[in-house]
BAFI-3210 file (N, C-alpha, C; in Angstrom, 3 decimals, decimal comma, padded with zeros to 6 digits):
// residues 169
n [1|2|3|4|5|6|7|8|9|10|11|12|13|14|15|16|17|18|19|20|21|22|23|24|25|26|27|28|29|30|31|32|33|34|35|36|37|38|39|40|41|42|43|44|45|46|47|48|49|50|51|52|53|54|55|56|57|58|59|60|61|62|63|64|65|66|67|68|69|70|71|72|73|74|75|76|77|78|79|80|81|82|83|84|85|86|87|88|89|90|91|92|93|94|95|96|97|98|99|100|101|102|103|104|105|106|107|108|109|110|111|112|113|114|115|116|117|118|119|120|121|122|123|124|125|126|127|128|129|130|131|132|133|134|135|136|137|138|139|140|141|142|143|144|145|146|147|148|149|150|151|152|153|154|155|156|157|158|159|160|161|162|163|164|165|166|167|168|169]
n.u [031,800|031,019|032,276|031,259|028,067|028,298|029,690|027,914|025,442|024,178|024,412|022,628|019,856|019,905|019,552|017,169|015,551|016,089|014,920|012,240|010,948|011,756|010,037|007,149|007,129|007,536|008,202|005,726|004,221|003,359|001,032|000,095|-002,780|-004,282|-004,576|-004,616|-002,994|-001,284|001,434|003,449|003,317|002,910|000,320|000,677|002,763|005,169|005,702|006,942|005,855|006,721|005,768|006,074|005,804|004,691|002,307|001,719|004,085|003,537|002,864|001,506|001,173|002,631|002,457|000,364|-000,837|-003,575|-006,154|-010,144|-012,865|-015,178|-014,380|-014,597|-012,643|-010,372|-007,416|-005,637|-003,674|-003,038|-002,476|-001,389|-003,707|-005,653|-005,205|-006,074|-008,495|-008,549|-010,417|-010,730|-011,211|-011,712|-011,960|-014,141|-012,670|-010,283|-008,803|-007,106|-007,992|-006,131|-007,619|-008,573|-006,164|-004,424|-003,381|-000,159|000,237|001,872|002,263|-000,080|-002,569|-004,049|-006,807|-009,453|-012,824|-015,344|-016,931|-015,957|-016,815|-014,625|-014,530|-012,431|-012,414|-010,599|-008,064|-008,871|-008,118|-006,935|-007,810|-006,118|-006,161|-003,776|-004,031|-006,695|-008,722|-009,302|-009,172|-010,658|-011,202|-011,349|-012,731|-014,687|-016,286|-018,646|-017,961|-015,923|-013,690|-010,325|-009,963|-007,420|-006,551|-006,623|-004,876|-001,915|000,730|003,710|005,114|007,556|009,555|009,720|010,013|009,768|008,363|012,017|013,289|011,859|012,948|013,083|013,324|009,892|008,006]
n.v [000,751|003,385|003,390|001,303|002,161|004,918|003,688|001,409|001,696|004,390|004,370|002,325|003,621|005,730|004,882|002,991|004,984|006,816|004,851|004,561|006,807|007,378|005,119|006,255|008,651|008,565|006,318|003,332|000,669|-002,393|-004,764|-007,761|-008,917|-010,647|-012,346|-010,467|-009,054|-010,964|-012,108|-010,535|-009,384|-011,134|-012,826|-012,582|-011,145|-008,470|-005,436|-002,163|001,354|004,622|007,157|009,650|009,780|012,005|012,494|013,358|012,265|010,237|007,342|005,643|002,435|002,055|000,870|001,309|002,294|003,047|004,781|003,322|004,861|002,800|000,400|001,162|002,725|001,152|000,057|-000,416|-002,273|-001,588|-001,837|001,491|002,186|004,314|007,390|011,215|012,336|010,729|008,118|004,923|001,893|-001,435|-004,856|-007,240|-009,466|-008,972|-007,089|-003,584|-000,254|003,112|005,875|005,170|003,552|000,446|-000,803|-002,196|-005,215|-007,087|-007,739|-009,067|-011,555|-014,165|-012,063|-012,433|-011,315|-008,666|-006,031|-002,404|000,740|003,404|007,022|008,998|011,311|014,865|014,890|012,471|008,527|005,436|001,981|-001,440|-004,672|-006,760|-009,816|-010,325|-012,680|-012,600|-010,375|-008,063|-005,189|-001,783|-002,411|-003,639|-002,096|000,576|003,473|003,907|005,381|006,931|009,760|012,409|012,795|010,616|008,792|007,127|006,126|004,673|001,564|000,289|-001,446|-004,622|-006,365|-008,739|-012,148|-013,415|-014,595|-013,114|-011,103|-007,666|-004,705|-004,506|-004,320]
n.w [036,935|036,079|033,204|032,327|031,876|030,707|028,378|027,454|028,073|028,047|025,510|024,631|025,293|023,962|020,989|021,408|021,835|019,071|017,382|018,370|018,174|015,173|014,462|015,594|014,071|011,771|010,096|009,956|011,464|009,079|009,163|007,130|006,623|004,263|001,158|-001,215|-002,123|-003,016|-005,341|-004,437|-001,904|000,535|003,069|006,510|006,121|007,412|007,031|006,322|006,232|004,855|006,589|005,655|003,215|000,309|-001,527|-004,178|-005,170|-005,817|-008,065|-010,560|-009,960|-007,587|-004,051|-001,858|001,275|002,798|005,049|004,427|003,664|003,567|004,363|007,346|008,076|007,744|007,770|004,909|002,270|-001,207|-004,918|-006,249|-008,876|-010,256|-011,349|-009,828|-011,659|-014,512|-016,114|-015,344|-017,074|-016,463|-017,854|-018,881|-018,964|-017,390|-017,982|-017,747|-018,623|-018,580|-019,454|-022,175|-022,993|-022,854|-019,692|-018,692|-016,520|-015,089|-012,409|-011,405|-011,057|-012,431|-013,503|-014,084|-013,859|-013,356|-015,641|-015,475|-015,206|-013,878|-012,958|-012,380|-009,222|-008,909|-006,099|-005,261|-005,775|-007,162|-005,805|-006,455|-005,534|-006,118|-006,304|-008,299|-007,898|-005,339|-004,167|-002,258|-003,352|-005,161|-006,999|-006,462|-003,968|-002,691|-002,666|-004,185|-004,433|-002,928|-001,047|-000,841|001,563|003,162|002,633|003,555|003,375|001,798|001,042|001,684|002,743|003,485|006,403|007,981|006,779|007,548|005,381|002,895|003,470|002,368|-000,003|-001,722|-004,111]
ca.u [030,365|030,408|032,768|029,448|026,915|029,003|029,888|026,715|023,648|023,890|024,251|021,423|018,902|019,412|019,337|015,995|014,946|015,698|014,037|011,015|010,735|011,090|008,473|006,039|006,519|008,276|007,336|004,715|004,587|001,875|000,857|-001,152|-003,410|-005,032|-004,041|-004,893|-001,715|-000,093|002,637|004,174|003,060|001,765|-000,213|001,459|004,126|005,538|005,734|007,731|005,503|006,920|004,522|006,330|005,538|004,165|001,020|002,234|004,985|002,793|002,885|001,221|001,855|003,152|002,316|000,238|-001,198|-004,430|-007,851|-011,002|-014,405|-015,816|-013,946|-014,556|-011,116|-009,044|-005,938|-005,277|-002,631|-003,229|-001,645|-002,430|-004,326|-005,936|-004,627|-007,110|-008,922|-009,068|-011,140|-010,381|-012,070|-011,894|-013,142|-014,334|-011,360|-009,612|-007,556|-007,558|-007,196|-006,490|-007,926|-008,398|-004,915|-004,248|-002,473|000,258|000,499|002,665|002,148|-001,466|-002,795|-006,110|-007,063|-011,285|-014,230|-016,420|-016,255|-016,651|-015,773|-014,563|-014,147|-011,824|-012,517|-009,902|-007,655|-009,109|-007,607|-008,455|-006,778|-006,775|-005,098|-002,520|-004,584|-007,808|-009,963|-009,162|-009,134|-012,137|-011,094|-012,268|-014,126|-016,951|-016,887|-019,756|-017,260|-013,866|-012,482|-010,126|-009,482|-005,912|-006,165|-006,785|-003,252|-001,021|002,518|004,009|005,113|009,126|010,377|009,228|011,400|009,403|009,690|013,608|013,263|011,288|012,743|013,570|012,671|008,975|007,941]
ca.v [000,944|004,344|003,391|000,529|003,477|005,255|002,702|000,634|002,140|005,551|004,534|001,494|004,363|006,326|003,653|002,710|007,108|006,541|003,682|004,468|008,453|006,872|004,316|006,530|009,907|008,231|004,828|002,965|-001,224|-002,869|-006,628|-008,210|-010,075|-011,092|-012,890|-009,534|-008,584|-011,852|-012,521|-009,150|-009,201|-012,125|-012,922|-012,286|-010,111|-007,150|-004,383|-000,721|002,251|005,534|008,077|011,240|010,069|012,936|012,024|014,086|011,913|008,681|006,603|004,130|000,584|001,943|-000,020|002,385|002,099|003,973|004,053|003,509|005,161|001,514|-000,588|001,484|003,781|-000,189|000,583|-001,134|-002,645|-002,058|-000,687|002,763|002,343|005,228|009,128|012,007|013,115|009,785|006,966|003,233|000,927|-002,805|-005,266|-008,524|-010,947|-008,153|-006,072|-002,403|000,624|004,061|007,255|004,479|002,865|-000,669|-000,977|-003,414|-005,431|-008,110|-008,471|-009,721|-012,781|-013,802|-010,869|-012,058|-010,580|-007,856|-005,016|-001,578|002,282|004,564|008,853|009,330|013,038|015,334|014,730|011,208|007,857|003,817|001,202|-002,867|-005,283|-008,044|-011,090|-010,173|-012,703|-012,763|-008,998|-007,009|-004,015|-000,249|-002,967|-003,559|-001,096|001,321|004,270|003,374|006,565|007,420|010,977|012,291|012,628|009,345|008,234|007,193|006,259|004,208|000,529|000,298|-002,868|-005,655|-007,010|-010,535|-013,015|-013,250|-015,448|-012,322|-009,882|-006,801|-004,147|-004,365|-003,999]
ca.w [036,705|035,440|032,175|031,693|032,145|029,463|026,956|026,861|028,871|026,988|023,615|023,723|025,317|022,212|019,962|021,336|021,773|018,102|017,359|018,735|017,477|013,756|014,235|015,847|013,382|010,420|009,974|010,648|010,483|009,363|009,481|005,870|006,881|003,331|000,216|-001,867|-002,892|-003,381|-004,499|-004,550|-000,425|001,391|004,054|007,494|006,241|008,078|006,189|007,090|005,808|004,793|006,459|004,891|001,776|-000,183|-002,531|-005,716|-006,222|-006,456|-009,349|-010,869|-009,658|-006,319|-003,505|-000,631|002,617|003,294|005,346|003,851|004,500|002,833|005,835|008,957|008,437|008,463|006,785|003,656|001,398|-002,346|-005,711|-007,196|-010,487|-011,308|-010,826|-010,017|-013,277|-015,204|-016,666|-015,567|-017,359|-016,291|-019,232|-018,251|-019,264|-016,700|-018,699|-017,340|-019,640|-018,395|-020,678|-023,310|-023,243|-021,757|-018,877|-018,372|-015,267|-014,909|-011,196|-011,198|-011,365|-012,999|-013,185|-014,703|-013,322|-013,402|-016,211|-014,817|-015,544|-012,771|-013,294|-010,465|-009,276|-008,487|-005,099|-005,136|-006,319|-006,901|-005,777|-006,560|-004,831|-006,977|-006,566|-008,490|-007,851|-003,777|-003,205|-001,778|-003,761|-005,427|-008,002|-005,189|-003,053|-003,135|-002,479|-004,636|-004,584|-002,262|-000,776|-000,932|003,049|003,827|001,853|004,926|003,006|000,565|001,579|000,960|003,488|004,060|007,294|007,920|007,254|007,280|004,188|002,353|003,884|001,480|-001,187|-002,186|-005,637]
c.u [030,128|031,023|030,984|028,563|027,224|029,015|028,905|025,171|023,275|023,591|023,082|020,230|018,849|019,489|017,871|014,894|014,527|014,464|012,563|010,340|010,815|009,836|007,287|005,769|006,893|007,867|006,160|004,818|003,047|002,211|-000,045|-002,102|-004,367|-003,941|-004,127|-003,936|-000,945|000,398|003,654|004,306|002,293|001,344|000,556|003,203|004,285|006,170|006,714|006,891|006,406|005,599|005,021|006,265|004,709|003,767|001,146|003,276|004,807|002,533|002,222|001,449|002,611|002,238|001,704|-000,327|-002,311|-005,522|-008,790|-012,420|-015,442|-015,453|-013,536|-013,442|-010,461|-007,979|-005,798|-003,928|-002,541|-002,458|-002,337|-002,676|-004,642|-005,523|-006,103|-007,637|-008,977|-009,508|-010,848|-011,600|-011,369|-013,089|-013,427|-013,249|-010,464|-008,472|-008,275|-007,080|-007,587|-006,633|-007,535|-007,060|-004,825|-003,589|-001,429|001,135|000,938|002,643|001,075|-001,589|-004,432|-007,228|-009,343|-012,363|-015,193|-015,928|-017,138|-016,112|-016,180|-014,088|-013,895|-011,889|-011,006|-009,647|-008,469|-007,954|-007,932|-006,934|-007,216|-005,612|-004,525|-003,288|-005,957|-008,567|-009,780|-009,276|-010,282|-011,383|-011,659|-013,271|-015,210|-017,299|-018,279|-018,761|-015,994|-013,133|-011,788|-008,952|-008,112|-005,443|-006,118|-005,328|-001,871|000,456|002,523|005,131|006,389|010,068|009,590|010,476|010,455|008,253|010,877|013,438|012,818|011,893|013,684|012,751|010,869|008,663|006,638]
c.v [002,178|004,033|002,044|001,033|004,065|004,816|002,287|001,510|003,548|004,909|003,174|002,146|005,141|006,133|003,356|004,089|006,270|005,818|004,421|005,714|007,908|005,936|005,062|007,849|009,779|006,991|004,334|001,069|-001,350|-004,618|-006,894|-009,043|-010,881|-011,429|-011,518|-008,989|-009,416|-011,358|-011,503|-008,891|-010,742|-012,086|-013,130|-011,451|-009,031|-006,617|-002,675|000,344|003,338|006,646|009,425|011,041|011,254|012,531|012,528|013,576|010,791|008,562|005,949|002,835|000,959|001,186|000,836|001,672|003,400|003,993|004,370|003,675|003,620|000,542|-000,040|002,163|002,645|000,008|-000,946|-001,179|-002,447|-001,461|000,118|002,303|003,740|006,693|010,131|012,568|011,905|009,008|005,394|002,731|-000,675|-003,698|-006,334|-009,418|-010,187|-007,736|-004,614|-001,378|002,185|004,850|006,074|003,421|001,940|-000,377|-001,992|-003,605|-006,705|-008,520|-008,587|-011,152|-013,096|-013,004|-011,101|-011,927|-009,751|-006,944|-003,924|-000,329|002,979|005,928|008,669|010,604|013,559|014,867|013,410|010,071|006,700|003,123|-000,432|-003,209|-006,602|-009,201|-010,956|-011,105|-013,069|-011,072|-008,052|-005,565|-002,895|-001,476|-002,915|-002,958|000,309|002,959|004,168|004,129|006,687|008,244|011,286|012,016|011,124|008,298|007,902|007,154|004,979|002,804|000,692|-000,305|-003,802|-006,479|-008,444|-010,772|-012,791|-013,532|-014,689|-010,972|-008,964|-005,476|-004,725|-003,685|-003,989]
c.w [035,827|034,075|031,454|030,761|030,952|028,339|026,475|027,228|027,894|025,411|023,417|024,106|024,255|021,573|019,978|021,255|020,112|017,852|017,441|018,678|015,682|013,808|014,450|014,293|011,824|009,549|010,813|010,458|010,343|008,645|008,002|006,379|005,277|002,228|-000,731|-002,654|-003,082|-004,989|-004,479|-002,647|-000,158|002,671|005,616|007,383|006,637|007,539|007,006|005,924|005,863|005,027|005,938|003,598|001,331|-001,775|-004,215|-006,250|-006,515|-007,979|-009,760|-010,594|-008,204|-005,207|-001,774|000,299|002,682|003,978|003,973|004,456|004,595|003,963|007,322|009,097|008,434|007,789|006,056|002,866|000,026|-003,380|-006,419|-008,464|-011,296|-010,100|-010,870|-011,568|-014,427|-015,420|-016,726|-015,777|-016,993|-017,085|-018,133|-018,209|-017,985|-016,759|-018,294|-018,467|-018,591|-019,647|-022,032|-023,608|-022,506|-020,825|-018,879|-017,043|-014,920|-013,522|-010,932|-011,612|-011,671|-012,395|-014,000|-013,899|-013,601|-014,468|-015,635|-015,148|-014,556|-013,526|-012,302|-010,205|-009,014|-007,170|-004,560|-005,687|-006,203|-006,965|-006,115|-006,071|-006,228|-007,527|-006,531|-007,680|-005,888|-003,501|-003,901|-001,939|-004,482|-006,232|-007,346|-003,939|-003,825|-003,185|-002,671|-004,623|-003,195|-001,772|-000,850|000,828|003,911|003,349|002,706|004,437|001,687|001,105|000,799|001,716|003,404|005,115|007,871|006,872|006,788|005,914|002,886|002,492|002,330|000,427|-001,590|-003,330|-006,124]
res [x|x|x|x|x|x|x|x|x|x|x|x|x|x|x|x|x|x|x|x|x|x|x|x|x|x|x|x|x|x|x|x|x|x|x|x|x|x|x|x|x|x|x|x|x|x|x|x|x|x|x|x|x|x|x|x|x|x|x|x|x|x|x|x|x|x|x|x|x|x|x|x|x|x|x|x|x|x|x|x|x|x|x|x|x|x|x|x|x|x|x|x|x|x|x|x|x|x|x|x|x|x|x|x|x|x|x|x|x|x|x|x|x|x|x|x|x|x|x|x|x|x|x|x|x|x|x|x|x|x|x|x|x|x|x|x|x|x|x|x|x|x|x|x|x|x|x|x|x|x|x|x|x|x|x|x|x|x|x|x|x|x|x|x|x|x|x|x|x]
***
């Protein structure tokens, strides 16, 4: 009994310690529930957040996780567009240009709708989700900016489905 206790019982309690000290202060999961980011993310996929991401080394086209004042604090799925301090314009045909220059975005999908110009302030930022014309994003919110504090991590698993599982892009 005690070689058991030893061999197995110790080492799958701090397997699960682990476990369950990264999920709470390290990761976070989260569930999609919307078409918004197809097909880069779909709908019921389980996701692995990085919450130590650190906001200064976001990119363009990365793939975050944040609340929004606009949906009650609900944590969201979308990709960064625009950086503090510049000018997205969205035409109508839905081609985006930052500070005058197109963007190019190969993971959208008919992208036509509305044309609109955001000034993102300082320690703000705008996000849109993948699958324009399905995602309730910065385009129609009344409040598109958002804060650097509200920026939870940076989406970098996807572990379901099996069939999906991997890298996020």
């Amino acid at each position: 009994m005690k070689y058991f206790v030893k061999e197995w019982v110790v080492p799958v309690v701090v397997a699960l310690a682990i476990v369950l000290l990264l999920n709470k202060y390290i990761f976070i999961l989260v569930t999609v529930p919307t078409g918004s980011m197809e097909t880069a993310i779909m709908p019921g996929d389980r996701l692995y957040v990085n919450e130590l991401f650190d906001i200064n080394d976001a990119k363009r086209g990365d793939i975050l996780v944040f609340k929004s004042d606009e949906l009650e604090e609900k944590r969201l799925v979308k990709r960064l567009i625009g950086l503090p301090g510049e000018t997205v314009e969205v035409k109508k045909d839905g081609s985006v240009y930052i500070n005058g220059e197109k963007l190019d975005e190969p993971y959208v999908t008919n992208a036509e709708g509305i044309s609109k110009i955001f000034n993102i302030p300082e320690k703000h930022y705008l996000f849109f989700g993948d699958n324009r014309p399905l995602s309730f994003d910065a385009r129609y919110w009344e409040k598109p900016y958002i804060e650097e504090s509200k920026i939870i991590g940076n989406v970098i698993f996807r572990f379901f489905p099996l069939n999906r599982i991997g890298k996020v892009d």
